[in-house]
C-alpha positions in Angstrom: 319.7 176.4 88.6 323.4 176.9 88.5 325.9 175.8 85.5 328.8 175.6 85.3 330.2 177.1 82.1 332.7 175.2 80.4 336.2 176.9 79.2 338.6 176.7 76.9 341.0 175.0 80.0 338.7 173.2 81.2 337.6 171.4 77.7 341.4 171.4 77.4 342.3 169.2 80.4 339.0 167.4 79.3 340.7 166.4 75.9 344.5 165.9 77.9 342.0 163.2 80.0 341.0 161.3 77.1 344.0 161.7 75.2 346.1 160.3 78.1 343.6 157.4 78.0 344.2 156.5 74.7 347.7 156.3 75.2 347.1 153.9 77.7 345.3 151.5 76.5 347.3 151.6 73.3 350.1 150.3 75.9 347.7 147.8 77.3 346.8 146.7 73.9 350.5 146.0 73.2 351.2 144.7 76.8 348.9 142.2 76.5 350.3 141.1 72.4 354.0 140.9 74.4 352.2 138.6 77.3 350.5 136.6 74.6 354.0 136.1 72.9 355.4 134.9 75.8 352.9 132.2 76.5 353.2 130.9 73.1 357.0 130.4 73.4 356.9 129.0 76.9 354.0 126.6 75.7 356.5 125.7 72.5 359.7 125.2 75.0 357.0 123.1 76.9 356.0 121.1 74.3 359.7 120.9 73.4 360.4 119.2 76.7 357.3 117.0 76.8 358.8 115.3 73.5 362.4 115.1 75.2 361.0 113.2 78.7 358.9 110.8 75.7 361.9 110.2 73.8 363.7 109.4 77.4 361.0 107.5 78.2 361.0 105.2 75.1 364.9 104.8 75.0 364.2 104.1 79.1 361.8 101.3 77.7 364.5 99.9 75.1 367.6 99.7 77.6 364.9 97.7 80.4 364.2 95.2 77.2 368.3 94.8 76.5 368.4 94.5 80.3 365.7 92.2 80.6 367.4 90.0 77.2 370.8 90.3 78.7 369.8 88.6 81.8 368.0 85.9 79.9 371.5 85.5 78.1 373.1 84.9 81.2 370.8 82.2 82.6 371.7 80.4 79.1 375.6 80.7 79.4 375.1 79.7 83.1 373.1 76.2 82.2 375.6 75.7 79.2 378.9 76.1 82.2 378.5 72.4 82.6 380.0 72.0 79.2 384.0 72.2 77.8 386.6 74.4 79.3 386.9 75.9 76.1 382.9 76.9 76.4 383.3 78.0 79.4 385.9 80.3 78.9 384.2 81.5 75.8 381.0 81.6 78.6 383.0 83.4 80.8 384.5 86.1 77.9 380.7 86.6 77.4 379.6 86.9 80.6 382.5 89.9 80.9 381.6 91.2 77.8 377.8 91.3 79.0 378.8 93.2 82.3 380.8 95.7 80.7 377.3 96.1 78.7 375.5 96.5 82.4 377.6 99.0 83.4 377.4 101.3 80.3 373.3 101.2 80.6 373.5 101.7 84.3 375.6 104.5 83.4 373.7 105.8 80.7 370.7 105.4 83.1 372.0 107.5 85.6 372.6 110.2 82.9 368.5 109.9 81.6 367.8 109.9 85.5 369.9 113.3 85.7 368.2 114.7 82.6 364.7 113.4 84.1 365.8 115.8 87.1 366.7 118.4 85.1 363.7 118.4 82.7 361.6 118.2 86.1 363.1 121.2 87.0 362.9 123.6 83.9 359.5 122.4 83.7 358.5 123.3 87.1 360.4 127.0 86.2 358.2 126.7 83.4 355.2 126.4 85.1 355.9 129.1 87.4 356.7 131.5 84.6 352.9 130.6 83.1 351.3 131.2 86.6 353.1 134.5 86.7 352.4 135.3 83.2 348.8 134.7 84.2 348.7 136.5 87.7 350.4 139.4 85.3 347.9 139.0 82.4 344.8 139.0 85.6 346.1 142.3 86.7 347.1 144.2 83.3 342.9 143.2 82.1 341.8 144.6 85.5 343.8 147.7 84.9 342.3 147.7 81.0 338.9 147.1 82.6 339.4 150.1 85.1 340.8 152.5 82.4 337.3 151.4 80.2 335.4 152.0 83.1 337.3 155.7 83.7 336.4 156.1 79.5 332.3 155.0 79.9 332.3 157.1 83.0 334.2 160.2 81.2 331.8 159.7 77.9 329.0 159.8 80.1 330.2 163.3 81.3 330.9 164.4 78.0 326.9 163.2 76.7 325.4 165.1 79.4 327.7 168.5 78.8 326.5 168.2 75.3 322.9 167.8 76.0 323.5 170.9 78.6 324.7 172.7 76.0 322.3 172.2 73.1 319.6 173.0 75.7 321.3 176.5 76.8 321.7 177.2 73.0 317.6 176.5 72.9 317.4 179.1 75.3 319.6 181.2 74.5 318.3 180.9 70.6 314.6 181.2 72.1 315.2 184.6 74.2 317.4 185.9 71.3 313.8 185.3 68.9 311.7 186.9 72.1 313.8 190.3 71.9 313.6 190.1 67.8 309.9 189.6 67.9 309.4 192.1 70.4 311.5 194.7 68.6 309.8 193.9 65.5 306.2 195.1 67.8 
């Protein structure tokens, strides 16, 4: 049977292996802390946005009900036209009044429907960013899991030099009792 002997070089590179390893999964550990942070704030600047598009939502919601209540205004002022010139000059102030009113919601509505856009957008960038944080995070725990997998494999090694060497040192410990007994014959 033929052993190999192990050096000082090659117990050396031995050690290098496994200290190299530890340095990387210390940067894995750490890697995958940085990744974590990351999701957290993109999952806050989500949130962040979810609670913009309600709030756009709800004043949507309001300016449909001062829509809805400026239309039933009209219809009155209309019916009451069959009354005095002076009502229907104060009818027809109104009715301006109530336009200029239109205008500034369909304005402002325009302006929600470009944030609506906008917040579509960053969300969707958002989203992106998660799946590439995830495809990212996949990959770095593939690597970890191959780096633990070169470690079991390397601590395997090392288990089976050590139980090659205890049983040379049997031997060698037995012959060096066979030459003392047999000098002491």
């Amino acid at each position: 049977m033929s052993t190999e002997r192990w050096t000082d070089e090659r117990l050396d590179r031995l050690a290098d292996l496994l200290e190299s390893n530890s340095r990387v999964m210390e940067a894995l550990t750490q890697a995958s802390g940085e990744a974590r942070e990351e999701r957290q704030q993109l999952f806050e600047t989500v949130q962040s946005h979810d609670r913009i598009l309600e709030s756009n939502a709800r004043a949507a919601e309001r300016q449909e009900r001062l829509i809805e209540s400026n239309s039933h205004m009209m219809e009155t002022l209309t019916q009451a036209s069959g009354e005095a010139r002076e009502e229907r000059q104060q009818l027809f102030e109104t009715v301006q009044s109530h336009d200029r009113i239109l205008e500034s919601n369909a304005r402002a509505a325009e302006r929600q429907e470009r944030l609506i856009e906008s917040n579509a957008r960053v969300i969707q960038a958002l989203a992106n960013a998660v799946a590439e944080a995830g495809e990212e995070r996949r990959q770095l725990f593939q690597r970890m899991d191959q780096r633990q997998e070169e470690i079991r494999r390397l601590q395997e090694e090392t288990r089976g030099l050590q139980t090659e060497n205890r049983r040379i040192l049997d031997i060698l410990l037995n012959q060096q009792e066979r030459e003392d007994d047999a000098t002491d014959d």
